[in-house]
N, C-alpha and C positions, 0 to 999 in steps of 0.2 A: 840432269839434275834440276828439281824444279828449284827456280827464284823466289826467295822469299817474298813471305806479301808485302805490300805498302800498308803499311800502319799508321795514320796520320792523326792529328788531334785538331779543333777546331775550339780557337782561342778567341771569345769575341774582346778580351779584354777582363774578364770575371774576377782576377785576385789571384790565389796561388794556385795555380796549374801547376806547379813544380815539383808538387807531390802526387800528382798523378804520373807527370812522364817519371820522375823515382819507382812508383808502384811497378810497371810498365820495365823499365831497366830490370828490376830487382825480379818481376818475372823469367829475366831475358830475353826480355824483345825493345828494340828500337821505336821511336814513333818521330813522326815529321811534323812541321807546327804548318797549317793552313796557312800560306801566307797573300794568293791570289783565286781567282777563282777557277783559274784551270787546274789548280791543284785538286781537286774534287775528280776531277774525270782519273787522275792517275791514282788514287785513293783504292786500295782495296777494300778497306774497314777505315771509318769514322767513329773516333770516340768524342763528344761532346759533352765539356761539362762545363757548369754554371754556378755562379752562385750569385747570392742578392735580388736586385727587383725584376721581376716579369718584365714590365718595358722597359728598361736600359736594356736586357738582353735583345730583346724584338728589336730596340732601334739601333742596333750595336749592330747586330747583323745587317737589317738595314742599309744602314751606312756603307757598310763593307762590300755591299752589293752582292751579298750571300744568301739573301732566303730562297732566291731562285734556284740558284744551284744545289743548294741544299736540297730541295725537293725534289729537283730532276735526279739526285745523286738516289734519295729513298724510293722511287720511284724506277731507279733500273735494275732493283733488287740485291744491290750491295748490304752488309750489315752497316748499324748506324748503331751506337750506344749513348745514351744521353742520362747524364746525371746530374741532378739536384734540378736549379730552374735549368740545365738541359733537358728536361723529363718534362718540366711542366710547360714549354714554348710549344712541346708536340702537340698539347691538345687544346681548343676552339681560343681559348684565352682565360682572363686572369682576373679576380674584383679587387686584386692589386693596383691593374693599370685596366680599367673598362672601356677605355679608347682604342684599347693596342690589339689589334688580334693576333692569335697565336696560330700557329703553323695549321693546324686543323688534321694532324695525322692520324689521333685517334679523338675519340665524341667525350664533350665533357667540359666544364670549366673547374677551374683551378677557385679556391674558396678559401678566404680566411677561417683560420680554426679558433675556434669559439674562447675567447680568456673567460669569460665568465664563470668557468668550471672547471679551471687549469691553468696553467703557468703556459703565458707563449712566447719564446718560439718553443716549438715542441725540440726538445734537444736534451740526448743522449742515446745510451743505446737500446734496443728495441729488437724486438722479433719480426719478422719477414713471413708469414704464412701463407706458404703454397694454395689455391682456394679452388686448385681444379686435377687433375690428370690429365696429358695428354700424352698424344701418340708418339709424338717426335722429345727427344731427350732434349730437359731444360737446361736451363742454367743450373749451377752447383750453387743450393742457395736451400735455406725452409732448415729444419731440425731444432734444434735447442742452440743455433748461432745466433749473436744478437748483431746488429749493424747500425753503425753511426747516424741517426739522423740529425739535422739542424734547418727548421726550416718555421714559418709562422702563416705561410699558404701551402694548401693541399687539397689532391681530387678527392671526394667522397669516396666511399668504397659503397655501393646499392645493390651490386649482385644483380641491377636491372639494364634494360636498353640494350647496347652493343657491350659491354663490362666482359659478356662471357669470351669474346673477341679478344679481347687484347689483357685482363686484369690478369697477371702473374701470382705476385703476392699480394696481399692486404696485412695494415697493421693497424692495432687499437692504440688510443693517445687517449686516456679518459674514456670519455664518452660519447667519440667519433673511432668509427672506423675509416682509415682512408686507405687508398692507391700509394703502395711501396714500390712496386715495379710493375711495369708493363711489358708486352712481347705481342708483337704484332707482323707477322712476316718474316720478312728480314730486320725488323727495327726492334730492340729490346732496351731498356731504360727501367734507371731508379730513381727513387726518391732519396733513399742514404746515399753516405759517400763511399764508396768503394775503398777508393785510397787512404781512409781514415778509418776505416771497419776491419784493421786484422788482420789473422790467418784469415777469416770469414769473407770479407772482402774483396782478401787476395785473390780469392778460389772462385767467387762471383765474377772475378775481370779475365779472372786466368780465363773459365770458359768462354766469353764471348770473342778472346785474342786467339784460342787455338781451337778453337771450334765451329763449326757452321752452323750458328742460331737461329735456325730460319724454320718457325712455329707453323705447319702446317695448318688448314683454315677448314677444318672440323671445329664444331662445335662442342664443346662439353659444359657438363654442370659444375656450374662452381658454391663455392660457399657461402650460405646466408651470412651478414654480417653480423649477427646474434652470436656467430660460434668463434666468430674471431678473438681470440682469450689477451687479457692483457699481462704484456711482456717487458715493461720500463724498467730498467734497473737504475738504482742510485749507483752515482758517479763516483769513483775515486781519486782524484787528483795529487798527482805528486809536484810540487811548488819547489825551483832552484830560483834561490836568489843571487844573481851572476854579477860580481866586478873584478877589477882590476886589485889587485893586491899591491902591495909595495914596492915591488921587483915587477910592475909593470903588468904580470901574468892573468889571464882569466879565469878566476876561481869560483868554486861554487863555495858559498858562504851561510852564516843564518846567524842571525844576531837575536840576541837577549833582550827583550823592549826595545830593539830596534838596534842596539849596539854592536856593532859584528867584531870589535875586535879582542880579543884574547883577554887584554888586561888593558883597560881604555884610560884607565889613570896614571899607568908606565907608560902610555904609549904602543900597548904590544902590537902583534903584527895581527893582520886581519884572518878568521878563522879559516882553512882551509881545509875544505872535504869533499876536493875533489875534482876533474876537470867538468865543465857542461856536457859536452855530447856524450863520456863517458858514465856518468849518472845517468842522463837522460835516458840512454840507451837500455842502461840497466833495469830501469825502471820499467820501460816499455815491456823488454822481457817480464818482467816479473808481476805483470798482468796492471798498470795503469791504466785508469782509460781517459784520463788527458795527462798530458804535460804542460807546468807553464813555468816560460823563462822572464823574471823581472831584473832585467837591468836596472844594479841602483849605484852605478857609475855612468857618468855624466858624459865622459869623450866631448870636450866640446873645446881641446886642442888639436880635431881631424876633422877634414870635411864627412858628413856622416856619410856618403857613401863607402867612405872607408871605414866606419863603426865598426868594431871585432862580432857585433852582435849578428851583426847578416852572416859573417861568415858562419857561425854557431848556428843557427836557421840553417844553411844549405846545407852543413854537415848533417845536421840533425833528422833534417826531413828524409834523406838520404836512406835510413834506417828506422826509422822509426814512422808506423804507420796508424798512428794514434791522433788526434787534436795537440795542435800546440798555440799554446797564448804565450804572445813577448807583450809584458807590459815592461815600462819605463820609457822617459823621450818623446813618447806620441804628442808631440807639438810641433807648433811655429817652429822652423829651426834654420838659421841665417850662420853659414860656413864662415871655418875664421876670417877668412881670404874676405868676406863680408859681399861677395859678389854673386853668389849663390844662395837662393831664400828656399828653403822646402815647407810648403805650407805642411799641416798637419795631417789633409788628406795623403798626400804624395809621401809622407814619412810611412804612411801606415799600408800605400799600395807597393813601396819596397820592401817591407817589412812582408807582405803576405805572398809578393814575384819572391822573396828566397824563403819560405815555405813556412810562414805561421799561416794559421785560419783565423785567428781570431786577435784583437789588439788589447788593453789592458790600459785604462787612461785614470791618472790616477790626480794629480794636483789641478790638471786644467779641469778635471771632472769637476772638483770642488768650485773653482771658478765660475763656470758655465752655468752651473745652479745658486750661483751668488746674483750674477746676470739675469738670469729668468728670475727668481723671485725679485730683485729692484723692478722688473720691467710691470710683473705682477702689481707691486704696489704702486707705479708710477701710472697703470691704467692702458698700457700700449701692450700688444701681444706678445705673448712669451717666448716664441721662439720667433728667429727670422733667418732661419737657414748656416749663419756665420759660425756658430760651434764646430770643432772638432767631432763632436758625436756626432752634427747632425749632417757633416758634407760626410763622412765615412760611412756612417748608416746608408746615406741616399745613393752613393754608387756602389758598396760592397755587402750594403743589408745590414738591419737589425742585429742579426747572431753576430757580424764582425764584431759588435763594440761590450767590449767589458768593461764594468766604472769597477774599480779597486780603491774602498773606501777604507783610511785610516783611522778610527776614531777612539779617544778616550772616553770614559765617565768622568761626568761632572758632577759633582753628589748635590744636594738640595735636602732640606726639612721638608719641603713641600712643592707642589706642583705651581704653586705661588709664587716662589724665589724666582720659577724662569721661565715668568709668561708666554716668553715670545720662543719658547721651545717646547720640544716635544718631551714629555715628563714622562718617567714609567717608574712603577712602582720597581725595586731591584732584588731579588735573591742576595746579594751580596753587598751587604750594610757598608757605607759608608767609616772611617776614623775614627766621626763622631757620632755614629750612631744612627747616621740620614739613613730613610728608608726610601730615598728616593731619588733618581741620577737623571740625566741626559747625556746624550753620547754625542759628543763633542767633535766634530772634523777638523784632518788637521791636512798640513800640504806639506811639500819639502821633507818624505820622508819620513814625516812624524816630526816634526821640528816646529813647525808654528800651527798653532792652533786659531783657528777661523769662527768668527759666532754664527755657525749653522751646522745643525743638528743631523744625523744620519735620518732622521724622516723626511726633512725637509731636503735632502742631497739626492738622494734615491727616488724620489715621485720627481722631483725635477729633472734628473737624467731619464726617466725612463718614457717623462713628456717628450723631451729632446730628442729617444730615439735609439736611449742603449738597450740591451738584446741579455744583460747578465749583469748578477751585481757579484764582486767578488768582496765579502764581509770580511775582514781583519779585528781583531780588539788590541789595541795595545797593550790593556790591562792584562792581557793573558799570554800575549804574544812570549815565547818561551819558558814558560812557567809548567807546561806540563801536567796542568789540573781540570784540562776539559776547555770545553768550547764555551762562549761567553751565550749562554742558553736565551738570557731575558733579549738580546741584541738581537737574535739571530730569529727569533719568534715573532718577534715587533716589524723587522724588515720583513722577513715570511709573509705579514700579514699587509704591508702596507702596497707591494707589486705585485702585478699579475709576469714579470717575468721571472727566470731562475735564480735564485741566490746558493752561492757558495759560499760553506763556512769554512772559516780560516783560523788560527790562531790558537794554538792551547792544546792541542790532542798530544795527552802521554799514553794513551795503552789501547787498548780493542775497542774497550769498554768503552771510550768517549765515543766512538764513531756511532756506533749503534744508538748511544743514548740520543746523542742533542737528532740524528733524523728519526725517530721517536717519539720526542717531545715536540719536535717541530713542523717534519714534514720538509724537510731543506734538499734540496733538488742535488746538491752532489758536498762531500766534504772533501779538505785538504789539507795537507801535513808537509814538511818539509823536514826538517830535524831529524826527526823521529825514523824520519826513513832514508835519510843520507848516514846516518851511524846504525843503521838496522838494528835500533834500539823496538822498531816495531814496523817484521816486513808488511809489506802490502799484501801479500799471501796472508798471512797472516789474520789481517782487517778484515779480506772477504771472504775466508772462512767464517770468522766471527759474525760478518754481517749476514751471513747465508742460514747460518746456525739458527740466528735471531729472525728466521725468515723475512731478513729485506731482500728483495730482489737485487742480485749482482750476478754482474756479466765474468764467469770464469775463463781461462785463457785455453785455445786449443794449444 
């Protein structure tokens, strides 16, 4: 009987791997976590993935005293699979980190992708196009699948030099063509996340675990990147808002301007529709392509390693092979026992070891850009590394940090009444009449309101280092009349990275309109689609109809 292989994973420390060895289970195969360097030689297949900066990975390995064996291991003709900055460490290096060199596997440096004519990071899902034929059978990958990217460096795609060597797929982002996968040998690697791309994904991982990928070294013609056609789809996101109920239990909930309970002037009980991972799960099925969990209970009579919310992350990742964002909590946080401090990096690297990708920081966000703008007027530089956005961004990347802005309108007769804010004229007239608002930030939930404006919140978070803004309006929040258009147009226009809209979708028709009027990189609903008052099948029919690009479910 032959032995099964050794399936091992190569952890330099990146953030949530626990959705990868999930992917990997849910195949039915086992995998071993690297944990010396002799574990390389007993290695049948290496999967390697990454995420965040080009040099923490290079020095992470480093330190581990891995680059050598790594290469002696791609070097005796074993497979090796690398994804995300697993992908980009293989080739010369990075204008991320221009000190650091990268492994030198395949010819090429790794490139910031241009904001100037796009939202970056480049994130969502995308096409993967095949750019060549070959002899030897690929990867299961190319056709009308779309797969998960999330990234703000990427190789060129030139179709020039050694490219026809090693470039698998190529995908368009705007007005760059880059490197989605490469196959080189025995060594084959993505750009997207496998674990987070799907049935599609699944079927990219499944071949390189039960198959021998090892790309014969003929030459073929590959694709001008003129022909590479663009494949982005807008995002659908399904939003549970997860606490504790009365009876202690974790419910999934959705409150009316923020009120989640039944009857808030009896007292009632808080609204329940449903457990978390059984929603979430649902959702996945029924073609989402993020999920995000806000915790808006506090737990802050448990040490948080006991938090219900980790557990709800390991279940969830478990099954479900989509993006998840936990926002609420991502702070400073000091155990009752008061002997235990988790700063708010380490809050967000256990948050992503039990299987988010991405965090959701919502009151300290407001802070942090109260701090950068005093520092602004005080004449001393705006950041100095001590944020929560800015220590999570520097070890887990840019795409980790989502700001989750709460904000009301604040009406005005004129642009006059609120100097020291950002004024826009409104769609939706004021009590008395004002034709003109400001959108107000607020913290705690929506409970106190802050004098700093969502222009002034969001160019300061995204100086600091966030990778996504998630838009709310309270004014709309469960109202059911659409998306707050003027808010969401004004952000749109003031970042170069992605904004989510939030707040107010009652039927198809919202979804389609506000990215329409906007150009808003993904929307989101929560309500509407925990009572399947309007499935998510449903939206992307509708939004395919109205030919926006979306990614259908195999």
């Amino acid at each position: 009987m032959e032995a099964p292989q050794k399936l091992y994973l190569l952890d330099y420390g990146a953030g949530n791997v626990r959705s990868l060895v999930n992917a990997v289970e849910k195949l039915g195969h086992t995998i071993t976590h690297i944990d010396t360097v002799e574990d390389f030689a007993r290695a049948d297949k290496i999967i390697f993935p990454g995420v965040g900066a080009f040099g923490y990975a290079m020095q992470a390995l480093r330190n581990k005293g891995f680059v050598e064996p790594l290469l002696a291991y791609i070097a005796s003709g074993k497979p090796l699979m690398g994804i995300c900055v697993g992908m980009q460490v293989l080739f010369e290096g990075s204008d991320e980190s221009p000190d650091e060199p990268g492994l030198g596997v395949f010819e090429g440096r790794v490139e910031r992708i241009d904001s100037s004519t796009k939202t970056v990071p480049h994130m969502g899902w995308n096409a993967a196009h095949v750019v060549g034929a070959h002899t030897t059978q690929g990867p299961d990958m190319g056709g009308d699948r779309r797969y998960y990217f999330v990234h703000s460096y990427a190789v060129p795609y030139t179709a020039c030099g050694r490219q026809q060597e090693f470039v698998h797929t190529a995908t368009r982002y705007g007005d760059e063509v880059v490197v989605s996968s490469a196959w080189q040998k025995n060594v084959f690697a993505t750009q997207f996340h496998p674990e987070k791309s799907g049935a599609a994904g699944l079927s990219a991982l499944q071949s390189f675990i039960e198959r021998d990928l090892v790309r014969s070294s003929d030459l073929v013609e590959i694709s001008a990147p003129a022909t590479i056609e663009a494949a982005l789809t807008k995002r659908v996101i399904a939003c549970l808002d997860v606490r504790a109920n009365d009876q202690g239990d974790l419910v999934v909930t959705k409150g009316d301007q923020y009120d989640v309970r039944e009857n808030s002037e009896a007292g009632g009980d808080v609204r329940n529709l449903g457990k978390p991972v059984d929603l979430a799960k649902r959702y996945f099925e029924e073609g989402a392509d993020e999920i995000t969990f806000l915790n808006i209970t506090s737990f802050r009579n448990m040490p948080f390693a006991d938090t219900p919310m980790l557990d709800v992350l390991r279940q969830a990742s478990r099954c479900i092979f989509v993006p998840l964002t936990i926002g609420g909590g991502v702070r400073d946080i000091t155990d009752p026992d008061g002997q235990h401090v988790w700063p708010a990096v380490e809050v967000a690297g256990e948050y992503f070891r039990s299987g988010a990708d991405k965090v959701s920081i919502g009151s300290d966000a407001v802070y942090a850009a109260e701090t950068y703008w005093q520092r602004v007027a005080d004449g001393v530089p705006p950041t100095d590394g001590t944020t929560a956005i800015e220590q999570i961004a520097s070890r887990y990347g840019q795409q980790a940090v989502v700001i989750s802005v709460d904000p009301r309108r604040v009406y005005v007769r004129s642009p006059s009444d609120a100097p020291s804010h950002h004024v826009i004229a409104t769609s939706t007239p004021g009590p008395q009449g004002e034709a003109f608002c400001w959108y107000q930030c607020t913290v705690k939930g929506g409970r106190e309101p802050r004098d700093i404006d969502v222009r002034q919140l969001v160019t300061a978070c995204e100086a600091l280092g966030a990778g996504e803004v998630l838009l709310n309006c309270m004014d709309r929040d469960g109202t059911n009349s659409g998306y707050e258009t003027d808010l969401v147009a004004d952000t749109k226009a003031a970042v170069t990275i992605p904004v989510i809209a939030s707040s107010g979708a009652g039927r198809v028709e919202h979804f389609s309109d506000i990215i329409d009027r906007t150009d808003v990189d993904a929307v989101l609903a929560a309500g509407i689609f925990h009572r399947r008052e309007v499935p998510i099948a449903d939206v992307k029919r509708h939004m395919a109809e109205h030919g926006i690009p979306t990614r259908t479910v195999e």
